[in-house]
Steps between C-alpha positions, in 0.01 A plus 500: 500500500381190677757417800385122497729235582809704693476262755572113471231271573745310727530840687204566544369146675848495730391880665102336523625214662757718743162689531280201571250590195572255303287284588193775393726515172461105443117523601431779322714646270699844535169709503399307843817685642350858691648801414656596827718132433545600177686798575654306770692239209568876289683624795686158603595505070627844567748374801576208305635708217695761691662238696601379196613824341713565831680189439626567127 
């Protein structure tokens, strides 16, 4: 099962830019981002979500 597209696009660029990779993301495309960032916009997701399951 392919786990594609859980995300939103607009998601995604706001925690690059609150990272400060977007600009690699502009330059280069998502596979310019390293891993360890990468893992750095999963965990920010993961706050992002259970900040918002707290509040329901």
């Amino acid at each position: 099962m392919s786990r594609r597209g859980l995300m939103s696009e607009n998601l995604k660029y706001e925690i690059a830019r609150e990272l400060g990779v977007d600009d690699i993301v502009q330059n280069e495309g998502w596979g310019g981002v390293s891993s360890k960032n990468c893992g750095n916009m999963v965990r920010k997701a993961i706050e992002i979500a259970e900040r918002n399951m707290a509040n329901k």
